[in-house]
C-alpha positions as MATLAB code, in Angstrom:
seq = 'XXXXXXXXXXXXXXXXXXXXXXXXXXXXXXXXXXXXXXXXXXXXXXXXXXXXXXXXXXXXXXXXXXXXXXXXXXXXXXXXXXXXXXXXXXXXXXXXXXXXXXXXXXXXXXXXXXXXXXXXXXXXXXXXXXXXXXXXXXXXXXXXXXXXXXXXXXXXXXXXXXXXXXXXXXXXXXXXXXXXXXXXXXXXXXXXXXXXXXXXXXXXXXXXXXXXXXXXXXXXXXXXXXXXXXXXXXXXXXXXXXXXXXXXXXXXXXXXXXXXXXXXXXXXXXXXXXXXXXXXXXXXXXXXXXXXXXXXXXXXXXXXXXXXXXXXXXXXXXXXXXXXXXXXXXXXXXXXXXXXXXXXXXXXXXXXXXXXXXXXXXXXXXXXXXXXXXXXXXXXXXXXXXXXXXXXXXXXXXXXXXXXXXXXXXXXXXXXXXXXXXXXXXXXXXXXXXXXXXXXXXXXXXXXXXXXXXXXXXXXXXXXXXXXXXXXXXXXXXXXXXXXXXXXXXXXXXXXXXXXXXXXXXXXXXXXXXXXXXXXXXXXXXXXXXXXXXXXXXXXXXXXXX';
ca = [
     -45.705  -37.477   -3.226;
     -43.194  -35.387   -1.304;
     -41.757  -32.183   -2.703;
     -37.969  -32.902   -4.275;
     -36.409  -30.634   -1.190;
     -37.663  -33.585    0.739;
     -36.577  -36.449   -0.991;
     -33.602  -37.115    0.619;
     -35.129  -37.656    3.978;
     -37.814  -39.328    2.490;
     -35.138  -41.677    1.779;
     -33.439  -41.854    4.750;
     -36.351  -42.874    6.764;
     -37.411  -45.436    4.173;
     -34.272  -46.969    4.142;
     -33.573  -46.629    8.084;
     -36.870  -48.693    8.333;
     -36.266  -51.015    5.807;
     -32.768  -51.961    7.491;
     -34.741  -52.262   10.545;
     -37.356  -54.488    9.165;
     -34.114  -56.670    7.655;
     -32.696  -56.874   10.877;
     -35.765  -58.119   12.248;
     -36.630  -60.805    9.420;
     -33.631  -61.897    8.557;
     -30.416  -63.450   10.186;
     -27.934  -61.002   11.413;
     -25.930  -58.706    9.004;
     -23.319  -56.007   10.002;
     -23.896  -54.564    6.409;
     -27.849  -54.102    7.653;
     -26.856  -53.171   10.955;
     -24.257  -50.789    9.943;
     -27.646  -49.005    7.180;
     -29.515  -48.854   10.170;
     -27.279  -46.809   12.068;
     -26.372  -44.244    9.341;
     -29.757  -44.156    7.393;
     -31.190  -43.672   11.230;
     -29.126  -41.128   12.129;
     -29.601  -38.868    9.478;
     -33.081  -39.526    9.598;
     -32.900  -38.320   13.180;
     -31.275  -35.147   11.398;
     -34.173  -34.700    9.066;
     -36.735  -34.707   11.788;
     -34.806  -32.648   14.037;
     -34.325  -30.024   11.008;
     -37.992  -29.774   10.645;
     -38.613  -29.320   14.384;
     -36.716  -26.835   14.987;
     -38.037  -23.275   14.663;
     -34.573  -21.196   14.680;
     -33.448  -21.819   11.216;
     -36.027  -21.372    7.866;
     -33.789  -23.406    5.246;
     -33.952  -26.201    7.603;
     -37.479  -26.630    7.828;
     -37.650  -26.510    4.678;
     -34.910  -28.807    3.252;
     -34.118  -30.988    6.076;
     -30.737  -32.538    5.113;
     -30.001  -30.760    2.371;
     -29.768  -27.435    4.305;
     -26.619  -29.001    5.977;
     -24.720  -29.825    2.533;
     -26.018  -25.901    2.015;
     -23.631  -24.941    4.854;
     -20.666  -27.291    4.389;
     -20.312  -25.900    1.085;
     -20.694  -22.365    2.388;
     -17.560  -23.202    5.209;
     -15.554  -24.355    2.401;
     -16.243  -21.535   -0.190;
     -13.310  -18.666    0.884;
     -10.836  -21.991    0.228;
     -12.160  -23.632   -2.822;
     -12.601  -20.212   -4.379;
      -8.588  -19.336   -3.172;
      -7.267  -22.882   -4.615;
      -9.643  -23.772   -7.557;
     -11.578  -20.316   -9.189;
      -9.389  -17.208   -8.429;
      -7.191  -15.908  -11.213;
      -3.034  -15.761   -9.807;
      -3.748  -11.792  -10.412;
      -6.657  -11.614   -8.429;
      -5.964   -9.735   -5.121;
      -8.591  -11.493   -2.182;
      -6.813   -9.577   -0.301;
      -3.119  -10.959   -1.688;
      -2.686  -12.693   -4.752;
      -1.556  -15.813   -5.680;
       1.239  -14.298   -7.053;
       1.885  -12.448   -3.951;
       1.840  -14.942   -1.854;
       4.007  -17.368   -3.913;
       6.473  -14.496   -4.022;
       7.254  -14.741   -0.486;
       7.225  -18.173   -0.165;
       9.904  -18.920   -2.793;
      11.664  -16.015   -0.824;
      11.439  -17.478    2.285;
      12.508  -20.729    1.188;
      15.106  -19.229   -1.082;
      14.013  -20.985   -3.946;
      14.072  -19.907   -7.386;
      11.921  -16.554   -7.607;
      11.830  -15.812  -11.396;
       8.691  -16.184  -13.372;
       8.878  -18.070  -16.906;
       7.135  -16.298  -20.096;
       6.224  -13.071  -19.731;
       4.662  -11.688  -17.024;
       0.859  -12.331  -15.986;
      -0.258   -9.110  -15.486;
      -1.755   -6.737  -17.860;
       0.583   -4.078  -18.642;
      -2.041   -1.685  -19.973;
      -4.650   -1.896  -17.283;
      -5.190    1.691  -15.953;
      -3.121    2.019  -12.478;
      -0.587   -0.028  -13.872;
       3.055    1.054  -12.602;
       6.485    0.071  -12.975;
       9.655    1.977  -12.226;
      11.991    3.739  -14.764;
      15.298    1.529  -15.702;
      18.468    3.857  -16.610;
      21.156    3.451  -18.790;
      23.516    3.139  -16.550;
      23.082    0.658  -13.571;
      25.380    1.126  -10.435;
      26.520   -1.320   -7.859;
      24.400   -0.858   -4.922;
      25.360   -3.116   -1.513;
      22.392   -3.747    0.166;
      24.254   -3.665    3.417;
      23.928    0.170    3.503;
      19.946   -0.209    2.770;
      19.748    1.210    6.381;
      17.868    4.434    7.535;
      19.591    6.087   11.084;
      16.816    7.027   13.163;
      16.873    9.557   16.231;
      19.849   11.156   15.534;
      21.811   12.952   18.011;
      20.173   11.092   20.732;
      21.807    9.161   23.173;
      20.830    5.987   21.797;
      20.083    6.299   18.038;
      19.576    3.643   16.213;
      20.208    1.940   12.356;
      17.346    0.343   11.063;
      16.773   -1.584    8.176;
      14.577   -0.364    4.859;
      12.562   -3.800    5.887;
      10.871   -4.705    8.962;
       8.204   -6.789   10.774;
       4.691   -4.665   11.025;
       3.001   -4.516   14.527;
       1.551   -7.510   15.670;
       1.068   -8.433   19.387;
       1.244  -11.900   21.037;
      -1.578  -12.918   21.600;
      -3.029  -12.151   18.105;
      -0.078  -14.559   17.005;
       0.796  -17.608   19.200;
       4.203  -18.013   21.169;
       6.299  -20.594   18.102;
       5.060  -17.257   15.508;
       6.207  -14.467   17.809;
       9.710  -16.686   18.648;
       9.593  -17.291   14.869;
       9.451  -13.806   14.015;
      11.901  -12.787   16.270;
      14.847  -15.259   15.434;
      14.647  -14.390   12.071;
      14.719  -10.692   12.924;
      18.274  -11.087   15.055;
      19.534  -12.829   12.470;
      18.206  -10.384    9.688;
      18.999   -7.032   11.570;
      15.936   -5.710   11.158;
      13.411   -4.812   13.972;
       9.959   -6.913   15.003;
       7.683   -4.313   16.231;
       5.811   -5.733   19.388;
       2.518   -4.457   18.684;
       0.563   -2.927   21.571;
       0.309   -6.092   23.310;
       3.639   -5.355   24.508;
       6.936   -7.401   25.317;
       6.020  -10.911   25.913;
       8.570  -13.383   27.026;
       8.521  -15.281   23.597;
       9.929  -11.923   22.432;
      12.814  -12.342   24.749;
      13.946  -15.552   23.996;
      16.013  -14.748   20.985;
      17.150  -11.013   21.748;
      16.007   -9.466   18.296;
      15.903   -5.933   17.955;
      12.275   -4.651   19.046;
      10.076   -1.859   18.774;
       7.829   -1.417   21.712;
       4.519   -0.355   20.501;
       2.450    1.528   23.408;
      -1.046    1.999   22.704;
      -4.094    3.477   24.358;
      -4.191    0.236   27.330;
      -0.584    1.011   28.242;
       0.209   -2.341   28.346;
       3.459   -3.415   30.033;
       3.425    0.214   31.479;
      -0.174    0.567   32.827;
      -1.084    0.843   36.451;
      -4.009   -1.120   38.274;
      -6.191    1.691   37.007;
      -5.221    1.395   33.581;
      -3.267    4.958   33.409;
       0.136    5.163   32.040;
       2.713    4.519   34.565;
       6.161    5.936   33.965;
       8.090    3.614   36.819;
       6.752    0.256   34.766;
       7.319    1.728   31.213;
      11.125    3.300   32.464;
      11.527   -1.050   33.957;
      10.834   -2.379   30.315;
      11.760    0.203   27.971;
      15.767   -0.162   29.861;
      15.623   -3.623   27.792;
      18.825   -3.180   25.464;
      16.529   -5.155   23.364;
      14.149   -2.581   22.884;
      15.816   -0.634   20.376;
      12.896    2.444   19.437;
       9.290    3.508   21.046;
       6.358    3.529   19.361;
       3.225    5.256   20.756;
       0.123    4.135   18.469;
      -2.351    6.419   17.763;
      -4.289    4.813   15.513;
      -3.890    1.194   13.321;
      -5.334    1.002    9.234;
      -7.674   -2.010   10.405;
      -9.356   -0.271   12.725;
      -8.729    3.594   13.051;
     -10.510    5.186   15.901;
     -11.871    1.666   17.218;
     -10.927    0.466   20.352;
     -10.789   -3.413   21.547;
     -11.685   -5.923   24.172;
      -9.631   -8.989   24.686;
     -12.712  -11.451   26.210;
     -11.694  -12.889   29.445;
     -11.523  -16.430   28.477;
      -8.613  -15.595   26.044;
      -6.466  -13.236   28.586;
      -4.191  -16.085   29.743;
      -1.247  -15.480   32.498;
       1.245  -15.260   29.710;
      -0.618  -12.661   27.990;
      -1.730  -11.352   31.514;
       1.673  -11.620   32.579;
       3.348   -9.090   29.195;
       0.549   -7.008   29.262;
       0.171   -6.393   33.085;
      -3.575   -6.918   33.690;
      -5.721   -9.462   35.850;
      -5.436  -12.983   33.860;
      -9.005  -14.682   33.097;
     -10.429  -10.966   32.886;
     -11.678   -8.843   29.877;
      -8.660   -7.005   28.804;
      -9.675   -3.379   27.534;
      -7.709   -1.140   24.896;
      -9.451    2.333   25.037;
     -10.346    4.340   21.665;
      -8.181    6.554   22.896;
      -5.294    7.859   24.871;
      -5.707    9.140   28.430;
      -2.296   10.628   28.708;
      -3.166   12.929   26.754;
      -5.981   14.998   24.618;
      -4.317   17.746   22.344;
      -1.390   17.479   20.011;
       1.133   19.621   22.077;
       0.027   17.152   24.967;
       0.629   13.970   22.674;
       4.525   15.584   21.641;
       4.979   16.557   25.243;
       4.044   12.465   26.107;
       6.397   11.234   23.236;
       9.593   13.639   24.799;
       8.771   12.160   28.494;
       8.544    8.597   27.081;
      12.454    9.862   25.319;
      13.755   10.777   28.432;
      12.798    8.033   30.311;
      14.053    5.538   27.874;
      17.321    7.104   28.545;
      16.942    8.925   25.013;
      15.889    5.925   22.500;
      13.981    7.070   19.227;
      10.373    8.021   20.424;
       8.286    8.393   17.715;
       4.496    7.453   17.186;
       2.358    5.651   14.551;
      -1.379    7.107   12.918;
      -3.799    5.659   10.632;
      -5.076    9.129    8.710;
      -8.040   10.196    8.832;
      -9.364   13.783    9.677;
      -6.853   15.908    7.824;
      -7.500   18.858   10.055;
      -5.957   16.189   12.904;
      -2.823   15.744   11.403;
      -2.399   19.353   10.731;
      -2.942   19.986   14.222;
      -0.066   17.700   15.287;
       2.194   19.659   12.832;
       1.810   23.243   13.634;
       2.629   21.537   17.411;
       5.246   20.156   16.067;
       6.417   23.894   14.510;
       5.297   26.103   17.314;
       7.044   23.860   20.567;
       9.935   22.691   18.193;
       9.340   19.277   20.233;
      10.004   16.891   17.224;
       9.364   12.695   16.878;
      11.817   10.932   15.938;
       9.854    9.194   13.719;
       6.224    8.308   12.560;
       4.786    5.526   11.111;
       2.143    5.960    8.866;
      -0.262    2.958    9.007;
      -2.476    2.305    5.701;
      -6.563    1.456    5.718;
      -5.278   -1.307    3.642;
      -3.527   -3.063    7.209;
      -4.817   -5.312    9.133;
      -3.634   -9.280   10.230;
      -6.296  -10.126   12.699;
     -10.111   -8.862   12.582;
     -12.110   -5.621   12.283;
     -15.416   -5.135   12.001;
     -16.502   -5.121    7.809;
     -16.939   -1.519    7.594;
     -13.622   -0.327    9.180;
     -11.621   -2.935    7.394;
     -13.252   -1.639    4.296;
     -13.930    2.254    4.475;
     -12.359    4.056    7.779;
      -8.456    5.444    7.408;
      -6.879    6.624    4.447;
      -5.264    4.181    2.258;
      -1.304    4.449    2.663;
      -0.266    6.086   -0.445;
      -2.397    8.812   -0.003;
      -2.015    9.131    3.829;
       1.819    8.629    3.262;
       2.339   11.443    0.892;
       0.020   14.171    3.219;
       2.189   13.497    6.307;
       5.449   13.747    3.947;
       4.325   16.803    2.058;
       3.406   18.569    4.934;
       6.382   17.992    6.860;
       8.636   19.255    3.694;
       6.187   22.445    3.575;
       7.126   23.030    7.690;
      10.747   21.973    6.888;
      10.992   19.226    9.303;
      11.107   16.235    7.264;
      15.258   16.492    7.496;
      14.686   16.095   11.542;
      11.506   13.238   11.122;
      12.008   10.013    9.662;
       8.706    7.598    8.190;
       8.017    4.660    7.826;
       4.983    3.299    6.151;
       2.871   -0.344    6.373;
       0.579   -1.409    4.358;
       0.244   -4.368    1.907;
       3.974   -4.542    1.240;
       5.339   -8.002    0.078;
       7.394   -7.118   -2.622;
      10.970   -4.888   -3.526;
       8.689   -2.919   -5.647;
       6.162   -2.261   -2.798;
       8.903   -1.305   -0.823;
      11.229    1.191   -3.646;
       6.979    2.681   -4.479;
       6.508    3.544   -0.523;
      10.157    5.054   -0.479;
       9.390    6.921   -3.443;
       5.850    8.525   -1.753;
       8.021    9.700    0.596;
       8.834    6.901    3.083;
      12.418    6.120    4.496;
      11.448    2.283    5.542;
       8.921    0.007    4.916;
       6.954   -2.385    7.229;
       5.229   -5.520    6.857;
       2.801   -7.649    9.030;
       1.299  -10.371    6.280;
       3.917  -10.794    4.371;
       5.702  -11.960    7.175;
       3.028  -13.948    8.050;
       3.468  -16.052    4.826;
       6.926  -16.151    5.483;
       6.039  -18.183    8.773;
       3.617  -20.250    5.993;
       0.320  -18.885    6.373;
      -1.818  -19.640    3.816;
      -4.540  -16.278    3.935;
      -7.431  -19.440    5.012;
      -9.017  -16.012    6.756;
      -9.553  -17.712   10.078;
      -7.449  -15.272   11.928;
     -10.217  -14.331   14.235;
     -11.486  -17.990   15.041;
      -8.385  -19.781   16.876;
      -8.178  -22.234   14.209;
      -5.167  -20.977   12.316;
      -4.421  -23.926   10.334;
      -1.021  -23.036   10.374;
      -0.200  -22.189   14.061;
       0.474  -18.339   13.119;
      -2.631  -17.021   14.772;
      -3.849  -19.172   17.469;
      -3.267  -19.920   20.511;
      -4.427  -23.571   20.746;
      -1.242  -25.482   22.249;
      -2.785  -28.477   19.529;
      -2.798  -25.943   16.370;
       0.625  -24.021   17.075;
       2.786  -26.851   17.682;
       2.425  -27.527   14.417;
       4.373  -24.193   13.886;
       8.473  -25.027   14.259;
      10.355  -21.638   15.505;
      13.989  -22.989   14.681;
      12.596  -23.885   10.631;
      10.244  -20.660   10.076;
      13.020  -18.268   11.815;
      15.293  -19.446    8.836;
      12.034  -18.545    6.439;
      12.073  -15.593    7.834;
      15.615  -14.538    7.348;
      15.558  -15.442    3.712;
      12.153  -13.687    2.733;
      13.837  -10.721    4.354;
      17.125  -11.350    2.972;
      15.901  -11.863   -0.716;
      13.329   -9.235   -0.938;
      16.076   -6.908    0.394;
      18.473   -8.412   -2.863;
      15.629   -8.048   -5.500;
      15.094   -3.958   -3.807;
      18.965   -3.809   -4.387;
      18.690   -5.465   -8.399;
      15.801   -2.451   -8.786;
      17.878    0.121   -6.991;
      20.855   -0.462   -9.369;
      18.749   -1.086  -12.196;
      17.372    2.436  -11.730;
      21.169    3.557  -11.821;
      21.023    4.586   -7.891;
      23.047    3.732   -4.736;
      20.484    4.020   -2.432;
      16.440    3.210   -1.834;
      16.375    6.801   -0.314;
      17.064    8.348   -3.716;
      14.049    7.256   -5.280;
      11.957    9.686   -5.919;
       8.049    9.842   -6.985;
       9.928   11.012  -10.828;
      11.298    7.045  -10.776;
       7.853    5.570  -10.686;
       5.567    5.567  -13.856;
       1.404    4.811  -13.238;
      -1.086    4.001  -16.219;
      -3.884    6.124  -16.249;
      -5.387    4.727  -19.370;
      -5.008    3.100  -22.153;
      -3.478    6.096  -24.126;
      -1.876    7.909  -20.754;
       0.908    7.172  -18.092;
       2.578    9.250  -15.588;
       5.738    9.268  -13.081;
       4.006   10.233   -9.694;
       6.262   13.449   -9.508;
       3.085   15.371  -12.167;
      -0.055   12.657  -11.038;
       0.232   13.793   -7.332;
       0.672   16.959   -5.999;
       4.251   17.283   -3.426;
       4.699   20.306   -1.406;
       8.070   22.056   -1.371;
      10.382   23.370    1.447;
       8.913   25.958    3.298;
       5.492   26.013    1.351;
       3.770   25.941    4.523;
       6.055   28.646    6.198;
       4.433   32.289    6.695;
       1.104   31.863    6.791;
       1.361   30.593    3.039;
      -1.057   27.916    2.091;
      -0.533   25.807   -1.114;
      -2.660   25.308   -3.715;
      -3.787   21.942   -2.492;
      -7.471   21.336   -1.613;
      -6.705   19.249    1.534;
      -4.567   22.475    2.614;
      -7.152   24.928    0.745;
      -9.644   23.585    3.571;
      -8.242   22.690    6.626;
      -4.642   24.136    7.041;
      -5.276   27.444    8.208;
      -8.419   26.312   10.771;
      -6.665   23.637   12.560;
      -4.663   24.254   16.191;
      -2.365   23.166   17.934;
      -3.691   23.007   21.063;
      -6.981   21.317   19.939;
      -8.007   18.114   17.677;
     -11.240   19.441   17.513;
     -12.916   20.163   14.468;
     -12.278   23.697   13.250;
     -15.296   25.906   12.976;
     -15.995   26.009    9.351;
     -16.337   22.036   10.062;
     -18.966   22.630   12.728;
     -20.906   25.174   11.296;
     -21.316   22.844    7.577;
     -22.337   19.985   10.427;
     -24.652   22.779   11.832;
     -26.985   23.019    8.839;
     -27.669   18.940    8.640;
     -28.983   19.433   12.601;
     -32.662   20.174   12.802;
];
């Protein structure tokens, strides 16, 4: 007798030839014919399973190796919809997720009953209500970035997170940027540049320039200032944004296969169509952090003096430092920076950068803050910050790090309706956000999801407005780290102001160097004409070399 594992061929060939044998004996049945063809075929299955040598659970369990992997394809969705708590965050919660889409479809957003989550979990937070609650209008909830430059601009508290065409499809990227126009809030291109879909509606836009120079590249693949001067002379393009580095990734470049580089994406990026489309690790324009500020001040001028500014995942502290003593020695000054979290990411990394490279954002967020208060340039630098914001609390916790605006990529992506089936990668977005199969997008209507994306904007930027006033302020930007209260265990909680360590005007001035370990190590080794490692980092790497 046959093992179990082997059973249900067994059966399959027995009853394949006993249909046969029916067929033969007896008059003519569609119900035999009809046994014969499916108790064949999977017999067929079975003996091709044991055949072939590739796969071991085949051999060994012809048939039943198959229902093996159905059930695997299927588990990241019946886990989402049938075992996860609403708390659980896989990588957003149920509750996230339903947050934004009442939002979006400006539906009723309270929650009945208490909430869900436990209150006296360690790294629990919540912010500090006052007394007296003001009357904040949410129309002022608007930073003014780049100013006393010929074209400065107002941007909202609330905006849409890098993310190129390409990695969404055309309806998303027209989605995105309808709802933006009609918002007043910016939709940062990503670094696949400006894309005609991003015309259409004549939202406000950040051009993102990364390593490829795309939409400003030559044949070579070098920066070329007559191309980027063409596009960045696009009233629509409101503020530049060189990229550094992104949280998904950090220090990892890309390669867009050549079956995938179409002639629209050819076409906004400005390489070949139906070749491999490369983004370097990193930038050739420049190599030292006087040569990056010296890049972001040309890239100012030649946009006719829009906000230049550029974005960083962070990683080697001694890197960062490095680009802030150039920042204090030339006195050539961003306009902004935007620091990215490890936490981002809305296409696909490989495992281990999406789950240890780049500093998560609250951490990274309150370096590049502190040290710009210690060099007494944050007055003349504005932040932003991305990085697993959905909610008015993410956004009043990131202002209160040390942020001036927030952005977001997925939550935005829900707003559109995507449903976090993790498929980003694979072209078969069930939901037409992030694919470009004409079949799959079409599904995805720009005129209804622009209208989601105006209210999830809208309402989040009401409910930041209701905590604002609650907190008995006028604006996000006085929140403070004081305003926002963490669990640390059962028996302890603290505002941020005493759990993490702020530097203070000037604390960096004179040769001083805080009290910080992060500045204790690196501060006083790092240059500005080098993001090399300093030498105490080489000679500790020194002693591991044999």
């Amino acid at each position: 007798m046959p093992p179990m594992r082997y059973w249900p061929f067994a059966a399959c060939v027995l009853l394949a030839l006993a249909s046969l044998l029916a067929l033969v004996l007896m008059p003519p049945s569609w119900g035999w014919g009809w046994t014969f063809v499916l108790a064949g075929g999977l017999a067929g299955v079975g003996f091709a399973d044991m055949l072939q040598p590739q796969r071991t659970l085949r051999r060994n369990y012809p048939l039943l190796a198959h229902l093996r992997y159905f059930l695997e394809s299927i588990g990241p969705e019946i886990r989402q919809y049938f075992i996860e708590a609403d708390t659980d965050e896989r990588p957003f919660s149920r509750l996230q997720r339903n947050i934004v889409y009442q939002r979006a479809k400006d539906t009723l957003d309270v929650r009945p009953f208490g909430t869900q989550i436990d209150v006296y979990a360690p790294r629990y937070e919540w912010i500090n209500h006052s007394l007296a609650p003001t009357r904040p209008d949410p129309a002022d909830f608007r930073v003014l970035v780049g100013e006393g430059r010929a074209q400065p601009y107002s941007a909202s508290v609330f905006n849409i997170s890098a993310m190129s065409f390409g990695a969404l499809s055309a309806n998303a990227i027209r989605a995105l940027n309808e709802g933006a126009r009609r918002g007043n809030f910016y939709h940062d291109t990503g670094e696949g540049s400006i894309s005609q879909y991003h015309r259409e509606n004549g939202g406000d836009l950040v051009w993102e320039i990364g390593s490829g120079y795309f939409g400003c590249r030559d044949a070579q693949g070098a920066f070329d200032a007559a191309r980027f001067t063409a596009n960045a002379a696009n009233p629509q393009v409101k503020m530049i944004e060189v990229k550094l580095s992104q949280g998904a990734k950090p220090g990892h470049g890309g390669v867009l296969p050549a079956a995938k580089v179409s002639p629209e994406i050819a076409a906004a990026r400005g390489v070949p169509a139906g070749m491999d489309c490369i983004s370097p690790a990193r930038h050739s324009a420049f190599s030292t952090p006087v040569g990056l500020l010296q890049f972001v001040d040309r890239l100012r001028t030649l946009s006719g003096g829009k906000p230049t500014g550029f974005k960083l995942a962070i990683g080697h502290p001694w890197e960062w430092f490095a680009i802030a003593k150039a920042m204090a020695e030339t006195r050539i000054l961003p306009d902004f920076i935007v620091v990215d979290g490890g936490e981002g990411g809305t296409g696909a990394a490989p495992l281990e950068f999406t789950d240890h490279v780049g500093a998560p954002m609250h951490e990274a967020l309150v370096l590049v803050h502190s040290t710009l208060v210690g060099l007494n340039l944050r007055r003349n630098i504005r932040i932003g910050a991305a990085g697993k914001v959905v909610t008015a609390f993410d956004i009043a916790r990131t202002i209160a790090l040390g942020a001036d605006w927030c952005n977001a990529a997925r939550g935005f992506m829900f707003s559109l309706g995507c449903v976090q089936s993790l498929s980003c990668h694979t072209d078969r977005c069930p939901t037409g956000v992030a694919t470009q199969d004409p079949g799959r997008q079409r599904g995805l209507v720009p005129a209804d999801k622009a209208t989601r994306v105006h209210q999830f904007h809208g309402n989040t930027i009401h409910a930041l407005r209701e905590l604002v006033a609650a907190a008995g302020l006028m604006h996000p930007a006085e929140l403070g780290p004081e305003h926002i209260i963490r669990r640390v265990s059962s028996s302890d909680v603290r505002p941020l102001s005493l759990l993490l360590r702020f530097l203070q005007p000037g604390d960096l001035l004179d040769g001083a160097v805080p009290d910080i370990p992060v500045f204790q190590a690196f501060w006083g080794s790092a240059r500005s004409d080098s993001f090399e490692a300093p030498d105490m980092v080489r000679a500790m790497r020194s002693t591991k070399i044999r």
